[in-house]
C-alpha positions in Angstrom: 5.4 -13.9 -21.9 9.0 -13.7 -20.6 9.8 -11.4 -17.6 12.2 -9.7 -15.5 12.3 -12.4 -12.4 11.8 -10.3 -9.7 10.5 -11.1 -6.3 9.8 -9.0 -2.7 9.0 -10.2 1.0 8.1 -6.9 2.6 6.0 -5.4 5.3 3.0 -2.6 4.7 0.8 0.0 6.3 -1.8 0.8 4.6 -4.4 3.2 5.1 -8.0 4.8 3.5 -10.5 7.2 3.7 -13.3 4.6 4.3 -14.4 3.4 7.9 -13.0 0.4 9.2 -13.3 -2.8 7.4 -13.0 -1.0 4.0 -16.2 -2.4 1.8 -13.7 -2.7 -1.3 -12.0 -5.6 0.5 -15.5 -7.2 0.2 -16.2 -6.2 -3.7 -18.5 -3.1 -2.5 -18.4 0.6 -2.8 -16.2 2.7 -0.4 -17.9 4.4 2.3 -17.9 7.6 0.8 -18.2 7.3 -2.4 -14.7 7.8 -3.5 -11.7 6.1 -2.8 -8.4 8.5 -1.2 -5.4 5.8 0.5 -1.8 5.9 1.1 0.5 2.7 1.2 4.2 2.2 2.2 5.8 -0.7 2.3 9.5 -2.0 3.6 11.0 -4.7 1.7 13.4 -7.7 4.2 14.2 -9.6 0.8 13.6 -8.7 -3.0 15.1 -8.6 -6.3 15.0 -7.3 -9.5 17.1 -9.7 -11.9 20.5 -9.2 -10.5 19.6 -6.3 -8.8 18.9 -6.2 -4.6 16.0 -4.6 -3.5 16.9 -5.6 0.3 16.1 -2.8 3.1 14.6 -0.4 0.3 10.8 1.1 1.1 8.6 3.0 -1.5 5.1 4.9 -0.9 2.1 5.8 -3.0 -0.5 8.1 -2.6 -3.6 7.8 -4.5 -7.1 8.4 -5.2 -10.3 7.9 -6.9 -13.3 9.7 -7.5 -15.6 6.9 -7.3 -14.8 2.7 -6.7 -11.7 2.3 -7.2 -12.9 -0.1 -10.4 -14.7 2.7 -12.3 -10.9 4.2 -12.5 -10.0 7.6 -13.5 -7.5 7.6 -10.4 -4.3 9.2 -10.0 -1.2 8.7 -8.2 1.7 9.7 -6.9 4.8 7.2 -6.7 7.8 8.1 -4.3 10.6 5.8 -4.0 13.3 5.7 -0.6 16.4 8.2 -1.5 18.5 5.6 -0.3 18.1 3.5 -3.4 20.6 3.1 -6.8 19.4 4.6 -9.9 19.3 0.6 -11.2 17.3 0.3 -7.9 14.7 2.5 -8.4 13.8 2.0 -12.1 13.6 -1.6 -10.2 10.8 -0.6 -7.7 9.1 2.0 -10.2 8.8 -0.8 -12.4 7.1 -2.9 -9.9 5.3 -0.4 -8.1 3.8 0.4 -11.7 2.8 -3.3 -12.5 5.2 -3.7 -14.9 7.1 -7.5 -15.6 3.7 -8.6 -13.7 1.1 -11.2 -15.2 -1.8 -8.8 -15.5 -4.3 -8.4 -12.5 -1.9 -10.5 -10.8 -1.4 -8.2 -7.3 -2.8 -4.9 -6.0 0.1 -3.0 -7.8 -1.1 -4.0 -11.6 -4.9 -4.0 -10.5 -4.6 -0.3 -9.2 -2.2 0.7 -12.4 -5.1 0.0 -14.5 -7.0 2.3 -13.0 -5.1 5.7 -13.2 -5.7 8.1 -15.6 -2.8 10.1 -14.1 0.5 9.0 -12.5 2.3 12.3 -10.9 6.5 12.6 -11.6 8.1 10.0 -9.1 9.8 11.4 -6.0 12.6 10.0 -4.5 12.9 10.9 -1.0 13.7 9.4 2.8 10.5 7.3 4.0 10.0 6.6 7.2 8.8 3.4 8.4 7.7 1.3 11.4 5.6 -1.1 11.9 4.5 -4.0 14.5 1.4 -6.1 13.3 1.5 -7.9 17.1 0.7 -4.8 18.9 -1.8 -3.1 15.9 0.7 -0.3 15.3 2.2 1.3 12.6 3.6 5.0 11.1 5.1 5.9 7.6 5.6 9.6 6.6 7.3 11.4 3.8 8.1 15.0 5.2 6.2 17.4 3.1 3.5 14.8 1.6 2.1 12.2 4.2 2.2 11.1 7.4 0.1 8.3 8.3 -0.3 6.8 12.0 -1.7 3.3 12.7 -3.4 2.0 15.6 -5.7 -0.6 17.3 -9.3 -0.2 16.9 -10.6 -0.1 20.4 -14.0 -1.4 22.2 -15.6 1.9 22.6 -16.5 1.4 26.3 -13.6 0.1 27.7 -11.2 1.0 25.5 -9.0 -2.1 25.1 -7.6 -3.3 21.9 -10.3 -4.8 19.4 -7.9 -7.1 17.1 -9.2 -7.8 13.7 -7.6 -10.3 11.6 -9.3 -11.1 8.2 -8.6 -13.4 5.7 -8.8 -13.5 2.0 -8.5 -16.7 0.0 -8.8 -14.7 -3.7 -7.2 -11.3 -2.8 -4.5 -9.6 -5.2 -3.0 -7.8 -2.1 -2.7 -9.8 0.6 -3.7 -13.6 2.1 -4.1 -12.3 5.7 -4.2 -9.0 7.1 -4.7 -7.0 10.7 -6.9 -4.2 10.7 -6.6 -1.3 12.5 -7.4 2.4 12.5 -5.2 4.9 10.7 -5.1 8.7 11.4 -3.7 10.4 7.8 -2.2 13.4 6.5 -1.3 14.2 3.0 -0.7 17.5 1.1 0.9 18.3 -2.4 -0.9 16.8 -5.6 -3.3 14.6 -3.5 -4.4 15.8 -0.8 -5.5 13.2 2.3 -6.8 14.3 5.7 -8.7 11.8 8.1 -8.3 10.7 12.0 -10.5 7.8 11.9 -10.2 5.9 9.0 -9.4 2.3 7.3 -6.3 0.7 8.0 -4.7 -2.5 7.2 -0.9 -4.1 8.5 -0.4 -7.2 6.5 2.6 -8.6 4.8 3.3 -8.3 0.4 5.2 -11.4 -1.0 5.1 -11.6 -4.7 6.8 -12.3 -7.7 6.0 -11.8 -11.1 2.8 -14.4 -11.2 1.4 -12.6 -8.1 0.9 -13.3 -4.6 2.7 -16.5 -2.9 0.7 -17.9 0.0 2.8 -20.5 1.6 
């Protein structure tokens, strides 16, 4: 089948409900039997045909009443305000796992899954992130606000770095784990301070992930 070429190198922050390590990573169940996460990501180079998706972020926030394969799940799609009209049909597209070989990344894989996708908003995101020192923040006023840390040794306190790597993964080849403190209200509602988190870079294209 013939797609749209399209292609991002970004950054991401994730971050979930479950404890740290996140047993879906490993093919199991989520800690608490259902599955709430919110993801932001800041592209440094994409495109979508002739279109640049350069600078651009987008966020979801989603959830599922059981493992995140049994679906039913919903979601909630916003897009940066800074981007074109052309621009953000671009990342809505993508974001939805459209012009995508399917169950080629996390984006189709999870778009299977929903049973309801909330109206698109398209508002500022803020974004940082520094996978070196195990931090990271994205918030969309009035929806979520997610802050990213180290997980620490318990008794001293210093920095526990986990790096994990997955050879068959849709979302990532590498990632750093960390602990996420989250807040979300409006349609899906998310509210932890110790939770899953994961810093990792997204580069794909419309056959999946690339690895090199």
């Amino acid at each position: 089948m013939a797609y749209v070429d399209w292609f991002i190198d970004a950054v991401s922050v994730s971050s979930c409900n479950c404890d740290w390590g996140c047993p879906c990573q490993f093919n199991s169940v989520p800690s608490k039997g259902n599955c709430r996460a919110a993801v932001a990501f800041q592209i440094k180079k994409g495109h979508f045909g002739d279109v640049s998706l350069d600078g651009l972020r987008g966020c979801a926030m989603v959830a599922w009443p059981g493992a995140i394969h049994e679906g039913k799940g919903e979601c909630l799609p916003i897009v940066d305000d800074r981007a074109s009209e052309d621009q953000r049909n671009a990342l809505l597209t993508i974001m939805s796992g459209g012009e995508t070989d399917p169950g080629a990344n996390f984006f189709n894989v999870f778009a299977s899954t929903y049973t309801k996708v909330h109206t698109p908003l398209f508002l500022p995101i803020e974004f940082a992130e520094d996978r070196a020192a195990g931090t990271g923040h994205f918030a969309v006023p009035g929806y979520v606000s997610v802050e990213a840390s180290p997980i620490t040794n318990p008794i001293t306190g210093a920095p526990h770095r986990v790096l994990v790597v997955l050879e068959s993964g849709f979302e990532y080849s590498d990632a750093d784990y960390v602990n996420t403190k989250t807040r979300g209200e409006g349609p899906i509602p998310l509210q932890w301070d110790v939770g899953h988190g994961h810093l990792c870079s997204l580069k794909f294209n419309n056959a999946g992930m690339i690895r090199a």
